[in-house]
ModelCIF file with pLDDT and N, C-alpha, C, O atoms, coordinates in Angstrom:
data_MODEL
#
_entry.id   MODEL 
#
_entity.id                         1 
_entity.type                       polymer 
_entity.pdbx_number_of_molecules   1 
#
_entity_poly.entity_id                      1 
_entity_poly.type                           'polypeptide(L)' 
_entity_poly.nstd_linkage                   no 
_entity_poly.nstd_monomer                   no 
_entity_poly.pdbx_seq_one_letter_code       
;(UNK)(UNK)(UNK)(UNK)(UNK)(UNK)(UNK)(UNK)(UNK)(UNK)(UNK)(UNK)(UNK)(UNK)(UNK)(UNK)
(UNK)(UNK)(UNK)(UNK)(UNK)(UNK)(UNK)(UNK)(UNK)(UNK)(UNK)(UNK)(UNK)(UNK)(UNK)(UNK)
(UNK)(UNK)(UNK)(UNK)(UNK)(UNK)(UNK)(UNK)(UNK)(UNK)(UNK)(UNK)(UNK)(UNK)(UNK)(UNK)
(UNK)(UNK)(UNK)(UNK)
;
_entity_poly.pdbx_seq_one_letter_code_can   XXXXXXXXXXXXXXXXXXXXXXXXXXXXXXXXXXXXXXXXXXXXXXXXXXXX 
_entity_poly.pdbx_strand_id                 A 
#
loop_
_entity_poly_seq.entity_id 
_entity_poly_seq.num 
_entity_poly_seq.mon_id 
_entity_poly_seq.hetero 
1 1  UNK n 
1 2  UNK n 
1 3  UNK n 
1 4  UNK n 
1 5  UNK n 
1 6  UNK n 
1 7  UNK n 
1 8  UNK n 
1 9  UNK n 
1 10 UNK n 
1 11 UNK n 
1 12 UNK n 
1 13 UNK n 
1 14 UNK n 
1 15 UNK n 
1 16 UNK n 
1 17 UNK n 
1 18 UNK n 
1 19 UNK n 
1 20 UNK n 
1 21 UNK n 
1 22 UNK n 
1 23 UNK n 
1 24 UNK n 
1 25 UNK n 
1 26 UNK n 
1 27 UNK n 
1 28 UNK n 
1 29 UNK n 
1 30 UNK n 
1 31 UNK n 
1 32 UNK n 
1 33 UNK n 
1 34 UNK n 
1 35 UNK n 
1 36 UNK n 
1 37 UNK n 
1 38 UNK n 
1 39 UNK n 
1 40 UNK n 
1 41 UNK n 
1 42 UNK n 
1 43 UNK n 
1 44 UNK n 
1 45 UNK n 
1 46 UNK n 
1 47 UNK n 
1 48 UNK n 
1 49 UNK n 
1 50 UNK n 
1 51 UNK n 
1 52 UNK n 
#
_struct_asym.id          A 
_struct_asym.entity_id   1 
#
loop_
_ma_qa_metric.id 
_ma_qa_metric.mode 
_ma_qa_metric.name 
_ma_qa_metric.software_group_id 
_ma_qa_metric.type 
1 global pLDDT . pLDDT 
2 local  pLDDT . pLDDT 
#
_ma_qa_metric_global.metric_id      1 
_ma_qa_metric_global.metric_value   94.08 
_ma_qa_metric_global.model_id       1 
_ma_qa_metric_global.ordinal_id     1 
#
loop_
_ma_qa_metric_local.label_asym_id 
_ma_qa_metric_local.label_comp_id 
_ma_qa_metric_local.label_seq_id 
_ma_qa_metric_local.metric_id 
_ma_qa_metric_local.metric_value 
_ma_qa_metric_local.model_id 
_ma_qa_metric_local.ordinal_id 
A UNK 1  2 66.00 1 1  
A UNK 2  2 72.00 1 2  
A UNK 3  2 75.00 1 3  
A UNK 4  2 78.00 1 4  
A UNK 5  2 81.00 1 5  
A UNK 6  2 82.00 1 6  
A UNK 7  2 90.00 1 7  
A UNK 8  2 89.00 1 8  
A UNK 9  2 92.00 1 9  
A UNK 10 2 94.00 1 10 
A UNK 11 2 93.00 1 11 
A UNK 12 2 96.00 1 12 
A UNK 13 2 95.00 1 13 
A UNK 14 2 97.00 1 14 
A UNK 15 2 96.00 1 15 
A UNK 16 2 98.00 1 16 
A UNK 17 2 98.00 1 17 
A UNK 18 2 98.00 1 18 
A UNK 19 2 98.00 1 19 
A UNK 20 2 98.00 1 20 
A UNK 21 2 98.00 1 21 
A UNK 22 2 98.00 1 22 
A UNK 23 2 98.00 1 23 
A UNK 24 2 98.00 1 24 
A UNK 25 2 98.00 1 25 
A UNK 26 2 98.00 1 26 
A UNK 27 2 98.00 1 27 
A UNK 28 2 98.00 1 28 
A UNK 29 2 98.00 1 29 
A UNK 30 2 97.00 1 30 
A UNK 31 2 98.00 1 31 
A UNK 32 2 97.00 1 32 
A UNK 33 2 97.00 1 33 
A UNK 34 2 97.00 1 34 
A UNK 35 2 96.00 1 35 
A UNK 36 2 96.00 1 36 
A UNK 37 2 98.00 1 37 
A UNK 38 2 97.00 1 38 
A UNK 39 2 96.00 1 39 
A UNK 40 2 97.00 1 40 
A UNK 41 2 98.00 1 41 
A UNK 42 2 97.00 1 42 
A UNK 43 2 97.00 1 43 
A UNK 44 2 98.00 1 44 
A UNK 45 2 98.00 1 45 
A UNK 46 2 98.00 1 46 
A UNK 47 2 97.00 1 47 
A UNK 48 2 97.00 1 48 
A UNK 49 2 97.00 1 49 
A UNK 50 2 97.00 1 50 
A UNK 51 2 96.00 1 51 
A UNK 52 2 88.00 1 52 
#
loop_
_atom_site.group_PDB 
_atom_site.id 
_atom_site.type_symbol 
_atom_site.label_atom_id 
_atom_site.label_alt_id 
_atom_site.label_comp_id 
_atom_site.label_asym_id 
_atom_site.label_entity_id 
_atom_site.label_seq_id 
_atom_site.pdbx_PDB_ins_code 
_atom_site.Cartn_x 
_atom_site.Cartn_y 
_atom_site.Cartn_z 
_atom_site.occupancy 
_atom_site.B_iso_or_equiv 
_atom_site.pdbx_formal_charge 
_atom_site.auth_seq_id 
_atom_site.auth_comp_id 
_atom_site.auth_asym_id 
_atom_site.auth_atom_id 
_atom_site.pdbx_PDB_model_num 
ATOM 1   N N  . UNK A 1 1  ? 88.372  113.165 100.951 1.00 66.00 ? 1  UNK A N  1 
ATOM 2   C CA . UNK A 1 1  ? 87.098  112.468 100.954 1.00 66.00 ? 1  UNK A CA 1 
ATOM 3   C C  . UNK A 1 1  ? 87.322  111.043 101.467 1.00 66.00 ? 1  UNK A C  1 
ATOM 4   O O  . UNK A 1 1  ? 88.281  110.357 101.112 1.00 66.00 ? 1  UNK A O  1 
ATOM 5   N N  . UNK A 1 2  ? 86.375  110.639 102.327 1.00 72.00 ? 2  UNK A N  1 
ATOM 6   C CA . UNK A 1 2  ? 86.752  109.377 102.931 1.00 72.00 ? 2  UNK A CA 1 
ATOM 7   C C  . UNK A 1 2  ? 86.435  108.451 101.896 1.00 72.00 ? 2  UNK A C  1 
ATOM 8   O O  . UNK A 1 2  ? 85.543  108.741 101.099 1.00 72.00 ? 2  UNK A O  1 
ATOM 9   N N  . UNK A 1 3  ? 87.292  106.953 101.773 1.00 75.00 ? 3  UNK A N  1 
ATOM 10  C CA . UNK A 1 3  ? 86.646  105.754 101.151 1.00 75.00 ? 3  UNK A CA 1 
ATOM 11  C C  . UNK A 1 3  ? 85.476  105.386 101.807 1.00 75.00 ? 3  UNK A C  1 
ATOM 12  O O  . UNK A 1 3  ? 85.366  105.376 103.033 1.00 75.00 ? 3  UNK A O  1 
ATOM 13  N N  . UNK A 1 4  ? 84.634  105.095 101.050 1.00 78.00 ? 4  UNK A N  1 
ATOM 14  C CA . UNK A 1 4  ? 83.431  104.161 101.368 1.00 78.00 ? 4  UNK A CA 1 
ATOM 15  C C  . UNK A 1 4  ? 83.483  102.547 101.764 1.00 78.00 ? 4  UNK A C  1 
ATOM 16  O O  . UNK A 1 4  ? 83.609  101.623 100.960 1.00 78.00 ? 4  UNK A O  1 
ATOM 17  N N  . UNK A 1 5  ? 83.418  102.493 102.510 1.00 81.00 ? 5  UNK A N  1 
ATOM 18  C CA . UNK A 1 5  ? 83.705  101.197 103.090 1.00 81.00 ? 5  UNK A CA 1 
ATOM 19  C C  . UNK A 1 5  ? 82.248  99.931  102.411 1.00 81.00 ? 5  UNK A C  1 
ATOM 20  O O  . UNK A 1 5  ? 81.025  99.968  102.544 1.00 81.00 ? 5  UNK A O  1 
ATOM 21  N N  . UNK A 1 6  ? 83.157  98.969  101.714 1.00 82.00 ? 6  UNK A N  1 
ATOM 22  C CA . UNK A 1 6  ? 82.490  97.490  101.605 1.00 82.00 ? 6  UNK A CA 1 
ATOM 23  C C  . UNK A 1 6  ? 81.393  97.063  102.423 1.00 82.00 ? 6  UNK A C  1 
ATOM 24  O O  . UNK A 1 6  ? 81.494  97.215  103.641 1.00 82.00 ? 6  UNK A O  1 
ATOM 25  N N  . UNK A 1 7  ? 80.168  96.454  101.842 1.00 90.00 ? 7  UNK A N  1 
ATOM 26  C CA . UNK A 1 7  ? 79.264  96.327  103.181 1.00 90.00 ? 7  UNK A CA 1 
ATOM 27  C C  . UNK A 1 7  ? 79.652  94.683  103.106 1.00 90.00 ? 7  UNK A C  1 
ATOM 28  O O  . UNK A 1 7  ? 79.966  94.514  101.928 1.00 90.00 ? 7  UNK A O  1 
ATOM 29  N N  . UNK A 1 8  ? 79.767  93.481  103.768 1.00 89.00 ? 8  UNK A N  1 
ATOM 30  C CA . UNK A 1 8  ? 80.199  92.491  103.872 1.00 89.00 ? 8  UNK A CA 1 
ATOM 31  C C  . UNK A 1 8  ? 79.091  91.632  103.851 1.00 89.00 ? 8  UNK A C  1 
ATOM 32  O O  . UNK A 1 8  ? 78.129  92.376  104.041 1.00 89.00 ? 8  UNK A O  1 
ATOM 33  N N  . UNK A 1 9  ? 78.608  90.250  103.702 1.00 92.00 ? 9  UNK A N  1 
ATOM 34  C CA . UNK A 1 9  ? 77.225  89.423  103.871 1.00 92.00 ? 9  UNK A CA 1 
ATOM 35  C C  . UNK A 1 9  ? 79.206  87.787  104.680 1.00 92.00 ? 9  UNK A C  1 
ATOM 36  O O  . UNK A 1 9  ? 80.405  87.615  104.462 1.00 92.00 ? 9  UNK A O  1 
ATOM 37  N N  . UNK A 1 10 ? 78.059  87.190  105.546 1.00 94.00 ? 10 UNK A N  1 
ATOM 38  C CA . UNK A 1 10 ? 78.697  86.306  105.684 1.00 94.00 ? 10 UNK A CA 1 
ATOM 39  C C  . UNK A 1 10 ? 77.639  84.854  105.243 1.00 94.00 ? 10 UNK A C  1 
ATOM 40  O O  . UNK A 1 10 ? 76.442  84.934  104.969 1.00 94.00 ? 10 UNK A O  1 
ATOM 41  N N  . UNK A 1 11 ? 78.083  84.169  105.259 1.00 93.00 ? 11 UNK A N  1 
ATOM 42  C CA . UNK A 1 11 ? 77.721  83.005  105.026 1.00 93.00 ? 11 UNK A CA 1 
ATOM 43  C C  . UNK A 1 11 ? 78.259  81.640  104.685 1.00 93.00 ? 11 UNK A C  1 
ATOM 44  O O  . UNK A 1 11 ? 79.229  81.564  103.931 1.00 93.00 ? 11 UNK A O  1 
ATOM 45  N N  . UNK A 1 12 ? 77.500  80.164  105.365 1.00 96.00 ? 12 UNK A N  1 
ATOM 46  C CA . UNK A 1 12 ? 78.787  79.229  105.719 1.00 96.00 ? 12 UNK A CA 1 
ATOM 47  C C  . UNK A 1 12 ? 78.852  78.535  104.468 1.00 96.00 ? 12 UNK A C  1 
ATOM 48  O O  . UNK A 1 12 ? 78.089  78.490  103.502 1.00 96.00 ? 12 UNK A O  1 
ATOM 49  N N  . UNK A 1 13 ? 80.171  77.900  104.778 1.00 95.00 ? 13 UNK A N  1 
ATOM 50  C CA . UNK A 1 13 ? 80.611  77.181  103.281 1.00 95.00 ? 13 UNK A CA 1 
ATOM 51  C C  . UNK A 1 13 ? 80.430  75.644  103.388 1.00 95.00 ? 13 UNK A C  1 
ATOM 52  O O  . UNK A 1 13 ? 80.766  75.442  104.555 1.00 95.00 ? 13 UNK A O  1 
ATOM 53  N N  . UNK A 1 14 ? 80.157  74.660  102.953 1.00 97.00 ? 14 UNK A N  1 
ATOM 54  C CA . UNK A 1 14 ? 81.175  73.824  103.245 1.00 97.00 ? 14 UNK A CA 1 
ATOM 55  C C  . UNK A 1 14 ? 81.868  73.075  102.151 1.00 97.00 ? 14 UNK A C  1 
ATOM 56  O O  . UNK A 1 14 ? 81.675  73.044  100.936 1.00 97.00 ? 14 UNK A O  1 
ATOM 57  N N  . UNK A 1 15 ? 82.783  72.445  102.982 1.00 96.00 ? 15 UNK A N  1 
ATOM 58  C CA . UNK A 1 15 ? 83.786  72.266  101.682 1.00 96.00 ? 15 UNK A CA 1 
ATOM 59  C C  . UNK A 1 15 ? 84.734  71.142  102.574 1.00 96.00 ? 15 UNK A C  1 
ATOM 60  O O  . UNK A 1 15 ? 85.030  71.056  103.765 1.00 96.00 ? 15 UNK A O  1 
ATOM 61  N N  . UNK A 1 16 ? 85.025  70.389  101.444 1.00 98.00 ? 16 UNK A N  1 
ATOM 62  C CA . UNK A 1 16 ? 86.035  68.885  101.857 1.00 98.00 ? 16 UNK A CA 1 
ATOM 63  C C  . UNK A 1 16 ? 87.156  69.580  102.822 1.00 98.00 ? 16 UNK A C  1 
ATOM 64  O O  . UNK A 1 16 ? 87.569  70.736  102.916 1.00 98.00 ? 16 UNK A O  1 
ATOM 65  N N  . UNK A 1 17 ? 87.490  68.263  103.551 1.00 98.00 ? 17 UNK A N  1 
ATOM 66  C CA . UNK A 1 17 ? 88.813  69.236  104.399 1.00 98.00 ? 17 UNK A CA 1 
ATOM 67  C C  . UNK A 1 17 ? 90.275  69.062  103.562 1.00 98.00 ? 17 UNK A C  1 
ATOM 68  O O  . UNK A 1 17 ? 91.341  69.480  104.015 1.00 98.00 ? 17 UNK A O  1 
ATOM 69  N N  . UNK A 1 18 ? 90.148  68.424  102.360 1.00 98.00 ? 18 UNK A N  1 
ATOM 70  C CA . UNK A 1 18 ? 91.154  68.376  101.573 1.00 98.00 ? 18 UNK A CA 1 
ATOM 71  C C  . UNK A 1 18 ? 91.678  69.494  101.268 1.00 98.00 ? 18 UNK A C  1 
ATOM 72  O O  . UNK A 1 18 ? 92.701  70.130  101.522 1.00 98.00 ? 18 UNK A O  1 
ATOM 73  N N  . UNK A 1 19 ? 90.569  69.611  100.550 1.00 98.00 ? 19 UNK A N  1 
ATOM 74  C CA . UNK A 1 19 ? 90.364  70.736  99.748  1.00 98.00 ? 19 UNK A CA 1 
ATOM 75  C C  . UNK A 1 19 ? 90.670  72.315  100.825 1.00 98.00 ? 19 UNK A C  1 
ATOM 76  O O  . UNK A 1 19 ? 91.182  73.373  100.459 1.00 98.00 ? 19 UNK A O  1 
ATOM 77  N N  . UNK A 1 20 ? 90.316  72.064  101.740 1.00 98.00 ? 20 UNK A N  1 
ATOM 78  C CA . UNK A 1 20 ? 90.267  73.164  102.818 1.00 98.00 ? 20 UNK A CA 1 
ATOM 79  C C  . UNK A 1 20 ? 91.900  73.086  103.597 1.00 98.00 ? 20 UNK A C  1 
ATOM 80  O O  . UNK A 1 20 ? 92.456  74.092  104.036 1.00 98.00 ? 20 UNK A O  1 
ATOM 81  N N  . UNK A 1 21 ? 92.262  72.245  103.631 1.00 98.00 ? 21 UNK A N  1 
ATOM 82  C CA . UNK A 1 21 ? 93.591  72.334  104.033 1.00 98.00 ? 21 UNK A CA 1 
ATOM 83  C C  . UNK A 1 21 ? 94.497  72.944  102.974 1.00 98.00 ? 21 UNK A C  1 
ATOM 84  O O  . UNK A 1 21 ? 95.468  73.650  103.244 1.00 98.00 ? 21 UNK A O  1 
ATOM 85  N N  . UNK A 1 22 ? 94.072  72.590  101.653 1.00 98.00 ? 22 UNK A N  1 
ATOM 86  C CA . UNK A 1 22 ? 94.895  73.231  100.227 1.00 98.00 ? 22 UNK A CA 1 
ATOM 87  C C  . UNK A 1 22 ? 95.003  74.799  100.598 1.00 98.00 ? 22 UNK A C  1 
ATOM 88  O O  . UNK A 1 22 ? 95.889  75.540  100.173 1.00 98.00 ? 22 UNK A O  1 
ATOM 89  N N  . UNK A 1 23 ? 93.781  75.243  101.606 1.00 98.00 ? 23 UNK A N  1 
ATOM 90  C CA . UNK A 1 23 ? 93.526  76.795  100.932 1.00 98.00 ? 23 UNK A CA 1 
ATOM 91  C C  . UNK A 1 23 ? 94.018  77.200  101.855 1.00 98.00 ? 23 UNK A C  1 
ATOM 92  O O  . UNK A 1 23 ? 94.507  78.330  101.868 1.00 98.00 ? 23 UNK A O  1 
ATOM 93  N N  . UNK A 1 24 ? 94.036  76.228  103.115 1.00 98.00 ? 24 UNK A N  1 
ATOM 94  C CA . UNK A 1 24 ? 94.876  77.137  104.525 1.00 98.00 ? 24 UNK A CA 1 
ATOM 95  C C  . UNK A 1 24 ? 96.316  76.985  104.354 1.00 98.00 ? 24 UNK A C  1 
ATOM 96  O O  . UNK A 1 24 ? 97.114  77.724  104.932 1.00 98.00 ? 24 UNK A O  1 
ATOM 97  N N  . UNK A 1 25 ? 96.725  75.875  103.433 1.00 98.00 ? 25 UNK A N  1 
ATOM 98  C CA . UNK A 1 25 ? 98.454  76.204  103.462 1.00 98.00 ? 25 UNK A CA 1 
ATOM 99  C C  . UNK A 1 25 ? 99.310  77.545  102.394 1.00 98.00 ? 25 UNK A C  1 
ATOM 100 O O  . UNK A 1 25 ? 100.397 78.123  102.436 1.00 98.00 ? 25 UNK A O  1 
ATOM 101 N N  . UNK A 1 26 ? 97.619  77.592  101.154 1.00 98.00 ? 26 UNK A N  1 
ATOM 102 C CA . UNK A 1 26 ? 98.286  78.402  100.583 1.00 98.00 ? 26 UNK A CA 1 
ATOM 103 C C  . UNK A 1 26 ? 97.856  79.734  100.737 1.00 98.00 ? 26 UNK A C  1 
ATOM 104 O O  . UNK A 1 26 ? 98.195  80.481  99.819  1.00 98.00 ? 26 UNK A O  1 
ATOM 105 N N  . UNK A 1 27 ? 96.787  80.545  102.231 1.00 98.00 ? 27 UNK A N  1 
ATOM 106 C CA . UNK A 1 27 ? 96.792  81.212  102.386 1.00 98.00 ? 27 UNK A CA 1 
ATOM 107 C C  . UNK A 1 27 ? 98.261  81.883  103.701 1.00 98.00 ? 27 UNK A C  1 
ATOM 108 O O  . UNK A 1 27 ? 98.803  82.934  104.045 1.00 98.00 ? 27 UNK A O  1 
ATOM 109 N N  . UNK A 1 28 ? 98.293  80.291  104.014 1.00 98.00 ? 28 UNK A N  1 
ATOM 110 C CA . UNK A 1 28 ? 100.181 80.850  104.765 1.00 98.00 ? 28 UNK A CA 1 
ATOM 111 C C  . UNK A 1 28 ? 101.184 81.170  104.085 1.00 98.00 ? 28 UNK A C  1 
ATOM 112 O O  . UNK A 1 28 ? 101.972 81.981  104.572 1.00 98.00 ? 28 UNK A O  1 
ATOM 113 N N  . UNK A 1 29 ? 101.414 80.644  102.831 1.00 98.00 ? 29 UNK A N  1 
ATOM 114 C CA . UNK A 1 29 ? 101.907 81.101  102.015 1.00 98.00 ? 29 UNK A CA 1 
ATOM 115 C C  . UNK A 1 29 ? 102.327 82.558  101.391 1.00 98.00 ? 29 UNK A C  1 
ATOM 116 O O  . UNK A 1 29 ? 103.417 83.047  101.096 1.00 98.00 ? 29 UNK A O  1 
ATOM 117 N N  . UNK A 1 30 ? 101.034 83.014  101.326 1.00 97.00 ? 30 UNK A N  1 
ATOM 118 C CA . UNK A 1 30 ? 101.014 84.291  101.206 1.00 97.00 ? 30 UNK A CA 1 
ATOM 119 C C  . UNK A 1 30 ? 100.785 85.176  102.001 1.00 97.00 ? 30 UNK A C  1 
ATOM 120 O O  . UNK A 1 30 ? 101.123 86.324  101.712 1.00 97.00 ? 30 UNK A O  1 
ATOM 121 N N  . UNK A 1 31 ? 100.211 84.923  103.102 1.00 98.00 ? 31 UNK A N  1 
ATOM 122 C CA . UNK A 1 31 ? 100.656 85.826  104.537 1.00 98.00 ? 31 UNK A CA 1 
ATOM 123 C C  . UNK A 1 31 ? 99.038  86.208  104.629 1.00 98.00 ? 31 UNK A C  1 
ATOM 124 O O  . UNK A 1 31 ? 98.924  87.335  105.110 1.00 98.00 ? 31 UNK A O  1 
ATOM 125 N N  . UNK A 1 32 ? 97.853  85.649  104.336 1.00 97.00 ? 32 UNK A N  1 
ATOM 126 C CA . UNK A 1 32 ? 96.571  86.295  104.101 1.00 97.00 ? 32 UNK A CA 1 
ATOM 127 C C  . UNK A 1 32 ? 96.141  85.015  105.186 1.00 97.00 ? 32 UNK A C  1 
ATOM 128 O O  . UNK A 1 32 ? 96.727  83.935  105.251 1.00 97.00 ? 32 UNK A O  1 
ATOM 129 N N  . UNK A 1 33 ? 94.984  85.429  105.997 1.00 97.00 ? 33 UNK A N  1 
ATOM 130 C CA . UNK A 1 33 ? 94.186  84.748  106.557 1.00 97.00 ? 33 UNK A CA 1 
ATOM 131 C C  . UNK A 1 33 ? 93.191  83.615  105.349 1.00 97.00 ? 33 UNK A C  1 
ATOM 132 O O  . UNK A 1 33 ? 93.030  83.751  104.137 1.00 97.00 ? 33 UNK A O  1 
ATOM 133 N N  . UNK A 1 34 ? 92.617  82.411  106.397 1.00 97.00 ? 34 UNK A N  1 
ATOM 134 C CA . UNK A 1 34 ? 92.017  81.702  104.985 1.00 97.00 ? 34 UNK A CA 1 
ATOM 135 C C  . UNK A 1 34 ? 90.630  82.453  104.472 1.00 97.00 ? 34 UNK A C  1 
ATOM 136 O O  . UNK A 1 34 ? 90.028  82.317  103.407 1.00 97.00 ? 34 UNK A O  1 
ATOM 137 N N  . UNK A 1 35 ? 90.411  83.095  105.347 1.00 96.00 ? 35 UNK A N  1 
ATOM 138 C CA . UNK A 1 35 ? 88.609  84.233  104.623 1.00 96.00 ? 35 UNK A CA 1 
ATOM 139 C C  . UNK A 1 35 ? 89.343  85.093  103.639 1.00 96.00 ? 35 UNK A C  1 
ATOM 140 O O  . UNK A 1 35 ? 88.890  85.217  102.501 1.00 96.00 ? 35 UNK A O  1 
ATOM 141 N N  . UNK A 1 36 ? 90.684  85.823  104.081 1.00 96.00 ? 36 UNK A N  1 
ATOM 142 C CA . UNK A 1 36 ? 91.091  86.732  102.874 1.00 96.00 ? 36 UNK A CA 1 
ATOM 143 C C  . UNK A 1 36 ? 91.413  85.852  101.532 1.00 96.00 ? 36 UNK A C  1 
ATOM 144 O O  . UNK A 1 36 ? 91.038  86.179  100.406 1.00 96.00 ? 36 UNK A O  1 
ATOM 145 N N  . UNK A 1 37 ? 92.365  84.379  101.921 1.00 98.00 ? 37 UNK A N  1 
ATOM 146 C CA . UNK A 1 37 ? 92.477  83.658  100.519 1.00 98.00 ? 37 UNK A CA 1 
ATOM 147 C C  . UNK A 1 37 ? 91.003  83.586  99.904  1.00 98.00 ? 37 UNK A C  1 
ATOM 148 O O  . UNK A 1 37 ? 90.917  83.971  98.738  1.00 98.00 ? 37 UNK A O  1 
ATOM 149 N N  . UNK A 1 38 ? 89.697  83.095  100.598 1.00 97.00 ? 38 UNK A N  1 
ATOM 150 C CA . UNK A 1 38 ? 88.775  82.389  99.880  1.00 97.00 ? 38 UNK A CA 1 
ATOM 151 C C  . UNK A 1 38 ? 88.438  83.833  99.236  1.00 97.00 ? 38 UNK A C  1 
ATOM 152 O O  . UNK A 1 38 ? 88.629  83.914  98.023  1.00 97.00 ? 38 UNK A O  1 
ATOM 153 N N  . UNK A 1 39 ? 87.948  85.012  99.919  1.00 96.00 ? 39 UNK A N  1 
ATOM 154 C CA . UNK A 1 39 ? 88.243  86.008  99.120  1.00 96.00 ? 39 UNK A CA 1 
ATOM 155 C C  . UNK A 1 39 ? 88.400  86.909  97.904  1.00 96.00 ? 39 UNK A C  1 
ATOM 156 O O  . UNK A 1 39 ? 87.861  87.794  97.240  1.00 96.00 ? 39 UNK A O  1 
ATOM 157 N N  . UNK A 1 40 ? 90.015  85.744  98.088  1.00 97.00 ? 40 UNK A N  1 
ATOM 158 C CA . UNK A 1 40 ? 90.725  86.813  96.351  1.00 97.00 ? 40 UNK A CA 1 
ATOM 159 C C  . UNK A 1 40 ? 90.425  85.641  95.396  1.00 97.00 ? 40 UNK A C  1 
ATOM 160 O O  . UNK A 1 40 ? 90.094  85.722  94.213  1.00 97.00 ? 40 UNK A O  1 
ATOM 161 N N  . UNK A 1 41 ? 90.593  84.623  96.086  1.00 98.00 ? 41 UNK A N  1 
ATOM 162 C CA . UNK A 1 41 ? 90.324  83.572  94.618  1.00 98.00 ? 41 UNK A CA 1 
ATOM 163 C C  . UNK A 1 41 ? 88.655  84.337  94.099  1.00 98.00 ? 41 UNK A C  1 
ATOM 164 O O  . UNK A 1 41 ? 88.417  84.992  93.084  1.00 98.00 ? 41 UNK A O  1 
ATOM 165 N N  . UNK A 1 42 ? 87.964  84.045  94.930  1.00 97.00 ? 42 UNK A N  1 
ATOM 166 C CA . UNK A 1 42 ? 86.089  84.004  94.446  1.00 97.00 ? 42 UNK A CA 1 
ATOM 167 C C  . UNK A 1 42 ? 86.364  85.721  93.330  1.00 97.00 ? 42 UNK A C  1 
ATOM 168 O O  . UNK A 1 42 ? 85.901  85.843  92.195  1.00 97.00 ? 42 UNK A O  1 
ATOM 169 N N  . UNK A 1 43 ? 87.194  86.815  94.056  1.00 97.00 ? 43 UNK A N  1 
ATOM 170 C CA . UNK A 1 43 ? 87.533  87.550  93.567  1.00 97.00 ? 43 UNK A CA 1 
ATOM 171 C C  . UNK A 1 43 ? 88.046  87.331  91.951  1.00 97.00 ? 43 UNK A C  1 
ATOM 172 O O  . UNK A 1 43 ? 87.339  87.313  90.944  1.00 97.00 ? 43 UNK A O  1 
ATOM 173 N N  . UNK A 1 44 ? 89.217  87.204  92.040  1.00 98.00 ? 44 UNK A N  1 
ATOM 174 C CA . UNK A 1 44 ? 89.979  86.841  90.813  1.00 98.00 ? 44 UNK A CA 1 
ATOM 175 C C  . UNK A 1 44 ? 89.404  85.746  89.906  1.00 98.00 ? 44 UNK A C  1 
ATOM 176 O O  . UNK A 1 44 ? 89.727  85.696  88.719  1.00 98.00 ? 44 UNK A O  1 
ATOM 177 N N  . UNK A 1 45 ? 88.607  84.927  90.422  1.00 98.00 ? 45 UNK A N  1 
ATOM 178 C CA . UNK A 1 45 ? 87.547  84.086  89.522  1.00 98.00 ? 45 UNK A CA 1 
ATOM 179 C C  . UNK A 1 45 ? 86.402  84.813  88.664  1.00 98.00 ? 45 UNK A C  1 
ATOM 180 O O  . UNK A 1 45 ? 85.941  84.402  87.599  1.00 98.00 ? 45 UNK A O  1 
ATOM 181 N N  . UNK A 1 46 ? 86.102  85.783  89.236  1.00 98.00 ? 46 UNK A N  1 
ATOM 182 C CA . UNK A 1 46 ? 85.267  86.460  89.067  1.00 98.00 ? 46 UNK A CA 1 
ATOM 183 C C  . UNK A 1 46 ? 85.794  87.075  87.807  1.00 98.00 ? 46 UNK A C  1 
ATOM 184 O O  . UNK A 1 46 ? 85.410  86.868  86.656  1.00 98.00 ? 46 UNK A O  1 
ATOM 185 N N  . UNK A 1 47 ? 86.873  87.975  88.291  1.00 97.00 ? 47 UNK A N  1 
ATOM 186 C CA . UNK A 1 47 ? 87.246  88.498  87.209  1.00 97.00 ? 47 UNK A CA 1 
ATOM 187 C C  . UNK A 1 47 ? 87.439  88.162  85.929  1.00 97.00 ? 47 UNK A C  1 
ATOM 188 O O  . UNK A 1 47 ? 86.981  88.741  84.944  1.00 97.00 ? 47 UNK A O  1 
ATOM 189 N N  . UNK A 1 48 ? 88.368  86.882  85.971  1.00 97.00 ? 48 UNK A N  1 
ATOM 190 C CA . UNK A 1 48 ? 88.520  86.219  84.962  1.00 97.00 ? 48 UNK A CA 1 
ATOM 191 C C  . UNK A 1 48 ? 87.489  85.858  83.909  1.00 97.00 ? 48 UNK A C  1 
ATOM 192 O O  . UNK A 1 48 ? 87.775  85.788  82.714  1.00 97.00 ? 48 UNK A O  1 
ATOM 193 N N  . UNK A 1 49 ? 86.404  85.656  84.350  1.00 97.00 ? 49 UNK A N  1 
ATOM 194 C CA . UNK A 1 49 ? 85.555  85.007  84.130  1.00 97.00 ? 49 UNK A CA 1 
ATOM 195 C C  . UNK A 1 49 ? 84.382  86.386  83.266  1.00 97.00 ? 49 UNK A C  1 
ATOM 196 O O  . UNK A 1 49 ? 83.374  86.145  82.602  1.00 97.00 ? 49 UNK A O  1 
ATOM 197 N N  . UNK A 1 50 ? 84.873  87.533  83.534  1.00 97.00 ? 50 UNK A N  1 
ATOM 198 C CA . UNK A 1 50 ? 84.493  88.841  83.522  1.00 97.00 ? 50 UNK A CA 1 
ATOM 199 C C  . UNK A 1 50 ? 82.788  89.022  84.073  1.00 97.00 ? 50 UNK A C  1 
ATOM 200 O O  . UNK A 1 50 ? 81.850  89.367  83.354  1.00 97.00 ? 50 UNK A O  1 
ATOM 201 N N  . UNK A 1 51 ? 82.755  88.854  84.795  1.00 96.00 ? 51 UNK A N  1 
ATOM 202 C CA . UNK A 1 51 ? 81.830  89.231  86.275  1.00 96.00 ? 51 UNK A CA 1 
ATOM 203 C C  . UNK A 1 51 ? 81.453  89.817  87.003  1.00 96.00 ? 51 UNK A C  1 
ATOM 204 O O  . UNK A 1 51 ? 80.320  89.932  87.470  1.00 96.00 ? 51 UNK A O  1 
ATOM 205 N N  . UNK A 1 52 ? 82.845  90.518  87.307  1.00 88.00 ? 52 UNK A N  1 
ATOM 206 C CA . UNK A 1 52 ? 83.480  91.308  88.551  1.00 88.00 ? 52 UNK A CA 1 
ATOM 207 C C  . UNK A 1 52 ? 83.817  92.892  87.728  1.00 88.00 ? 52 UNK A C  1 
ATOM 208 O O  . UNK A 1 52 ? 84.328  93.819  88.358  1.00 88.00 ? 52 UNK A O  1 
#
C-alpha cells in the first residue's frame, strides 16, 4: 500500500538574520537544509508542548 503523501502550505517568515544565521549553521550541522531545520524544530516544539 502506498504512503500517503503530506499536503504542504508554504508561507513567508520573517525573522532577525541573527537569529536566521543560528538556524542555517545548525541546519549544516546536521546535514538538513534550513526549511527541513525550521521544520523539525516547529515539529519537535510541537510535540513537546503536546500539540502534535
Amino acid at each position: 500500500m502506498p504512503k500517503e503523501e503530506k499536503k504542504t502550505k508554504s508561507f513567508v517568515l520573517r525573522i532577525d538574520s541573527d537569529t536566521m544565521d543560528a538556524i542555517e549553521r545548525w541546519a549544516a550541522d546536521e546535514f538538513r537544509s534550513t526549511n527541513g531545520q525550521l521544520q523539525w524544530i516547529i515539529n519537535e516544539a510541537l510535540k513537546k508542548h503536546k500539540r502534535k
